[in-house]
C-alpha angles and dihedrals in degrees: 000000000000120000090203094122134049095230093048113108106231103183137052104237138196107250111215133208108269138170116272083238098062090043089062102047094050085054094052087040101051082038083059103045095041084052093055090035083062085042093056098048084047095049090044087051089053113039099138091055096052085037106056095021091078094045101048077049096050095053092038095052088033088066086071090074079104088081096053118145141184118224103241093191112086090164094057097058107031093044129077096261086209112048134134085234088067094052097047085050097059095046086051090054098048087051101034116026127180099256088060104078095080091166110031128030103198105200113245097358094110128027095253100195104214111031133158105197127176134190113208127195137178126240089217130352124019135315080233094060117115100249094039089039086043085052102044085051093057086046089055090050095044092049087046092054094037112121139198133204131231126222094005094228141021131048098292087068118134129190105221114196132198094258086058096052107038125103101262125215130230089283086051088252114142110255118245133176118277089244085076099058092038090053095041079052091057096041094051096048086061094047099053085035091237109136114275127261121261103254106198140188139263088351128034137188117225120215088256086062097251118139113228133185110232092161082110085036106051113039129186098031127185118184134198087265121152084255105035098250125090118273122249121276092264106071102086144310101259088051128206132309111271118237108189130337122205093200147032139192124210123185122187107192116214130206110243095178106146133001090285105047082044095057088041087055096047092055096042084055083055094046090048094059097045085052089059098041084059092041083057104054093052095049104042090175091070123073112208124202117183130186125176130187085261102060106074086061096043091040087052097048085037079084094064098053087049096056095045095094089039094058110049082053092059080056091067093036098059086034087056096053096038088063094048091047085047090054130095134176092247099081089199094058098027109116107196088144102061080057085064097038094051090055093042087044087051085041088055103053091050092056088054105041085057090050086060093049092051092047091052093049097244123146140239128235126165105263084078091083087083091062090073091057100043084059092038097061080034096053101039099054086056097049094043087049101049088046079058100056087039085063100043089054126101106273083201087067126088120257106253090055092048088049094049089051079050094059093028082061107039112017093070095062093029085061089043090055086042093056080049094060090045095051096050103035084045097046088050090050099057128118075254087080122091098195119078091197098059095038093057093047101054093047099054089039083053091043088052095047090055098058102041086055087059090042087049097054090034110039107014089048089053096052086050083049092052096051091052083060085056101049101037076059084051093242129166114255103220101040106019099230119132109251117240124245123257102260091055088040089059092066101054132081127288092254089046097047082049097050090039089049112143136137102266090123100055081047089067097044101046106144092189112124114232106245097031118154121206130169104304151036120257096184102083121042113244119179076198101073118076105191130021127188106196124153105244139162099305093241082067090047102061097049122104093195095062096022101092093004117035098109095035107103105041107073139137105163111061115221109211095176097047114138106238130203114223093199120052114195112199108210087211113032081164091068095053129111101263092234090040093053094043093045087051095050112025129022094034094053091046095042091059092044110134087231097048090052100074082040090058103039088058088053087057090046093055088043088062092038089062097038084058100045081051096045094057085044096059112132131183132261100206096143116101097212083065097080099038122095115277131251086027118120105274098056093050083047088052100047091046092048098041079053103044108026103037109103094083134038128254105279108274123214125227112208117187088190093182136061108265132175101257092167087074119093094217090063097044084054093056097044092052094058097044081059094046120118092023130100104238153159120225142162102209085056092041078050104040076051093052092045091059098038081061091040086240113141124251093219107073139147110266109255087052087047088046101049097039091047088050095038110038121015096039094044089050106101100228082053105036091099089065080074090090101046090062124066116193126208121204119243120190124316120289089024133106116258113258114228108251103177138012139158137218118210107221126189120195125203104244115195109198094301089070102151091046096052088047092054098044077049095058102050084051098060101040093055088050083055082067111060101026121106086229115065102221120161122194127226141193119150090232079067096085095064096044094048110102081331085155105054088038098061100030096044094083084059105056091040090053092053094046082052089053097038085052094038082053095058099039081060099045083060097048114027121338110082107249098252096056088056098052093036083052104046086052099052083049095059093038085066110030075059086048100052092040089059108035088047087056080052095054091049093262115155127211107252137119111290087051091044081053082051097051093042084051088048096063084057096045097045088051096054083054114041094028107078088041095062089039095063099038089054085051102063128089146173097051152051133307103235087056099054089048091056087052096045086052088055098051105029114015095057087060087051098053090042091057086045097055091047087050109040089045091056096054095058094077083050090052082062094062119113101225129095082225100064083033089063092037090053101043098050090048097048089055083045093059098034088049095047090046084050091049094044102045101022113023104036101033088051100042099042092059076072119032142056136318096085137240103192099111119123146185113278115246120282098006096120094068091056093084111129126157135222119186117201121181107209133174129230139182094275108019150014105262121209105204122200115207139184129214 
């Protein structure tokens, strides 16, 4: 039998019983391996083709740029896309718009569409004080005269000003908040010398009689309490007399009916910020905040323009250390190109996969940064793990045949880690999924994977297959020069004998005879052999990286009576990649110390112990400010507004949606304490008031309850506003309308968990919707991101690790050995449950952007840990100690050199000021640091102990069945001598 060919049996050997099962997968598994095995010698006939046909599609699909486009809508992503908040939104705006509070504008109680808001706060004294109260004034009259124009040039130009925009009321007035008038009361009164109106909090009466809510309006209030602060929300309706106020929010609400009105609004909010920068400037003891209904989108793609320049950085910095990763003494077989090529070959698929995303019409929002780094982690463990094999094959061998034992070793478990990205990134971006965000980003990071695995087998194999080229001509890697031979070398300087340093000189002086026979058998490719002594071409002999391992990786036969070497002697430990050497002799060799192991298992121990402190600790991140770049308006908005306004919730709206007998004093009992404990502002109370103060009774027939309530208390002044919180509906002709629909405005007191206690709050009351005789449903538009706000954004992963724990037994059951899969799936969970805790300890929330992280961390801990466990499985016929310590050498020091790249990439972004890239950078920084503890801590030192076994032997009296062929063959370079066994 000839051993010319990897995949040649050169041996008879003794076939043993085994399972049908494992029959089978060793039949799926060698089909797999002989198909990729075809696929590498085609790729390696045809270079010029893979290589130039992705590039040719990059620049071709990258010329669609032109169709890029920014997602607008921040609602629709960050918020759960199916929620009943959504629903009852929609049925509160269909019975109360907007426009339809003529007489009172609560603030966030209805999504407004166009808004301009400011919060305005004082350096030193009161926002009432005369000169502050003088200035805000001015501010309110500036902003009120302030115009836009247009277009902003040629003879169709229009100047809009505020009155034409602004939501009018039923005597066609711009609406303004009631602090206004409160204020222009106050103002006057000092003016005429007449006292000064009570101002109270959180409701105030107006000198028209009208009872108004300035709890969103007037912030850091102290009263003329017994103890200087404002009294709690129980001690009466009208409230207590405010002392001072350090802050003050105004909102001027803008019709956005049509294109046009739309474009004129959106200038006017621009106009109104600039307005205030330059207000600002000229009153420094005031402090201006302004938000508009814009920020929050430009804030939150405000990200993406910050971390253009960082990450770019992170781009040299990752293309720095793969070259030096690439990069060995020995200038012939030093590879610092294939660094470069892996990241351009990664470039490059990026730049594809957005050409297709343009070309599809799909938008981009900022959660997409974390797609670079997904291929990134990804790209660069491919590319590291095929420059591995490269260096364990036969340097005597051709270079199509070294590049198909390339592809016969890695691409197998390269496409198994790439099915696990798809299935996890797939499953996330179902329709299952309630987040948009999250969706969209796991389509187009699936999209992206995809690609860069076809890059990777097209572009990136044909450079490989380019630098063999190289170094079968004896060329220098770096410089591509063909290195001179000893005798002319002697003769050059010291630097340039250094940088030309190769092993010409142990190829003349090879003692090796040329049929000699050692103990095993280099024909065939074994992963189960762990040293082999053959007498090849003298270039192959001298090589570390092939001498001992050189036929390791690219197996498909399994040898369970090869004889096996435990200590393995480099000629040339000089020549070794430095990782590779130090991982060989030294920290395999310490890691698997009988005195590191306890050391290492109560380091495990104390791993899960704060995971676990950090698990029970997870809070939400249901707050939209939290993923937009920092020190940009809508953060400054957030933090005075979290300081000033936070004693009492967002106004809540009370919708009674259906027809109920309000006339019954059953009912008005239940409603009013529905309503107990809240400040609030409500008609039925106002009414069952004016009834008593008329000794009337409450409790009336229909028709009576009905006409009082139309003729007299809504026709009264300091009542007429409850107009629009009551919608009648027409019975027959001659009757009394019957009220089909009203609302109830309720304020909580918050305390600082202000988001929490809103959305306990909510599930109260709505549990309370269902068992109550009135149906009555409640509304904020902060509701849509608490509703459900848990299952939505950790549904994707838990769908994701139910895709890889079901990928990991499919594969149990077809080609992975058992014990790979379970050992997997562990390691996955260990530090998915890693990551969770130890990101709630760095002050991480759970939101979107960390749920994206922890989807993109069962990917990249299987890159990482997977082969490892792979080729230690694989092994058999000796200990376990010493199979760790050869798993470390092929497939932990790609790892580690995946984990210093990336890891090395995320630090510019860490620079970056925006909560977004913080959290991105956070959670995959904890991804990176938790894999590179499972694969060279955890694994290497549990799996010297536990299953799988290592018991196999070799069968009886197959030692003596050694028998040696020697056949003497040609290729296309040098003359082979070719040892094998019958």
């Amino acid at each position: 039998m000839l051993g010319s060919a990897p995949g040649l049996s050169g041996r008879w050997e003794r076939l043993e019983p085994r399972p049908r099962a494992r029959m089978l997968r060793q039949v799926l598994h060698a089909g797999l391996r002989t198909s990729f095995h075809a696929l590498g010698r085609f790729v390696a006939s045809h270079p010029v083709f893979f290589a130039s046909a992705p590039v040719l599609l990059s620049i071709l699909l990258g010329a669609s740029f032109s169709r890029y486009r920014v997602e607008d809508d921040v609602e629709s992503l960050l918020a759960p896309k199916h929620s009943l908040a959504k629903i009852e939104g929609n049925l509160v705006d269909s019975l109360f718009p907007v426009n339809r509070s003529k007489h009172a504008l609560y603030s966030d109680l209805q999504t407004p569409g166009r808004y301009g808001r400011v919060i305005v706060t004082t350096r030193k004294g009161s926002v009432l004080d005369p000169v502050h109260l003088d200035t805000i004034l001015k501010l309110h009259r500036r902003i009120y005269q302030m115009q836009v124009t247009v277009p902003a040039t040629g003879f169709n130009s229009f100047n809009y000003s505020f009155s034409y925009l602004c939501l009018p009321d039923d005597k066609n007035v711009c609406i303004i908040d009631d602090i206004i008038r409160a204020m222009e009361e106050i103002q006057s009164a000092r003016t005429s010398n007449r006292s000064i109106p009570t101002l109270r909090y959180p409701i105030t009466q107006l000198a028209d009689g009208r009872q108004a809510y300035i709890g969103h309006q007037l912030g850091g209030v102290q009263g003329w309490g017994p103890s200087g602060a404002v009294r709690g929300p129980g001690t009466g309706a009208r409230g207590e007399g405010v002392r001072s106020a350090r802050a003050l929010q105004l909102t001027y609400y803008l019709q956005a009916r049509g294109g046009l009105m739309d474009r004129v609004a959106s200038q006017w909010e621009k106009a109104f910020c600039a307005e205030l920068q330059h207000f600002a400037a000229l009153h420094p003891k005031l402090g201006l905040y302004p938000s508009t209904s814009s920020s929050l989108r430009t804030d939150f793609q405000f990200s993406s323009v910050l971390a253009r320049r960082p990450l770019l950085a992170s781009l040299g910095v990752c293309g720095v250390l793969a070259v030096l990763c690439c990069s060995m003494r020995d200038c012939v077989r030093s590879k610092p190109w294939l660094g470069l090529l892996a990241l351009l070959s990664i470039t490059l698929s990026g730049l594809t996969a957005a050409g297709i995303l343009n070309l599809t019409g799909a938008t981009y929002n900022s959660t997409y940064l974390g797609i670079p780094f997904v291929m990134l982690g990804h790209g660069l463990f491919g590319s590291f793990e095929m420059l591995s094999s490269w260096r364990r094959t036969r340097e005597d061998q051709h270079v199509k045949e070294r590049v198909a034992s390339v592809f016969e070793d890695v691409m197998l478990r390269f496409s198994g880690s790439t099915m696990l990205h798809l299935m996890t990134l797939g499953l996330a971006a179902s329709p299952l999924t309630n987040m948009e965000a999250v969706r969209l980003f796991c389509r187009t990071a699936a999209l992206a994977v995809t690609i860069s695995y076809v890059y990777m087998l097209s572009f990136y194999s044909s450079c490989l297959v380019f630098t063999g080229y190289l170094e079968t001509g004896y060329r220098h890697g770096c410089f591509c020069r063909r290195v001179p031979k000893p005798d002319r070398l002697d003769s050059k300087p010291a630097w340039y004998r250094c940088l030309m340093y190769t092993r010409y000189q142990d190829e003349t002086q090879t003692t090796n005879p040329p049929h000699a026979v050692n103990h095993s058998h280099p024909h065939t490719p074994n992963p189960n052999l762990t040293h082999t002594h053959a007498h090849t071409h003298p270039h192959a002999a001298n090589n570390p990286a092939a001498h001992g391992h050189g036929l390791v990786a690219n197996s498909t036969h399994p040898h369970p009576h090869t004889h096996t070497t435990a200590n393995t002697t480099d000629l040339h430990p000089q020549d070794s990649h430095l990782l590779l050497g130090c991982v060989r002799r030294c920290y395999g060799d310490w890691i698997t110390n009988t005195y590191v192991k306890p050391f290492v298992v109560l380091l495990y121990l104390v791993y899960i112990s704060f995971g676990l402190m950090g698990f029970l600790q997870v809070t939400q991140g249901s707050d939209p400010s939290a993923l937009v770049a920092m020190d940009t308006a809508t953060v400054l908005y957030t933090r005075a507004q979290q300081r000033y306004f936070s004693s009492y919730s967002p106004v809540i709206g009370f919708y009674i949606y259906e027809s109920a007998p309000y006339w019954n004093a059953s009912v008005q009992r239940d409603l009013l304490e529905y309503a107990k404990g809240f400040q609030r502002i409500s008609w039925l109370e106002a009414y069952l008031n004016y009834l008593s103060d008329r000794n009337q009774s409450t409790s009336q027939p229909r028709e009576n309850f009905t006409r009082t309530l139309r003729h007299s208390f809504l026709r009264e002044p300091q009542f007429a506003h409850f107009a629009d919180d009551i919608i009648f509906a027409e019975r027959g002709q001659g009757e009394e309308p019957d009220v089909a629909a009203s609302r109830i405005f309720l304020v909580a007191k918050t305390t600082e968990n202000k988001r929490e206690e809103m959305s306990v709050l909510l599930d109260t009351l709505r549990r309370l919707s269902l068992t109550s005789r009135v149906r009555f449903l409640i509304f904020n538009p902060s509701f849509v991101y608490l509703d459900r706000y848990a299952a939505a954004v950790s549904s994707p992963l838990r769908h994701s690790l139910l895709a890889v724990l079901f990928l990991l037994g499919l594969s149990s059951l077809a080609v992975v050995e058992p014990l790979v899969s379970v050992w997997l799936g562990l390691t996955l969970l260990s530090v998915q449950f890693g990551v969770l805790g130890f990101m709630t300890l760095w002050g991480v929330e759970l939101d979107c952007m960390s749920v994206l992280c922890l989807i993109s961390a069962l990917g990249h801990s299987a890159d990482c840990s997977g082969p490892l466990l792979c080729g230690f499985a694989s092994g058999r016929g000796d200990s376990r100690t010493r199979w760790v310590r050869v798993a470390l050498e092929r497939h932990g020091v790609p790892s580690l050199q995946t984990l210093i790249c990336y890891s090395a990439a995320l630090v510019p972004v860490g620079s970056v000021r925006s909560n977004l890239t913080h959290t991105l950078f956070r959670c995959l920084t904890l991804t990176a640091g938790c894999s590179a503890l499972h694969t060279l801590a955890f694994l290497p030192t549990l799996l010297t102990f536990l299953p799988p076994s290592k018991s196999r032997g070799r069968p009886e009296g197959e030692g003596q069945r050694q028998e040696v062929e020697c056949v003497e063959m040609n290729d296309s370079t040098r003359v082979v001598d070719q040892i094998t066994t019958v």
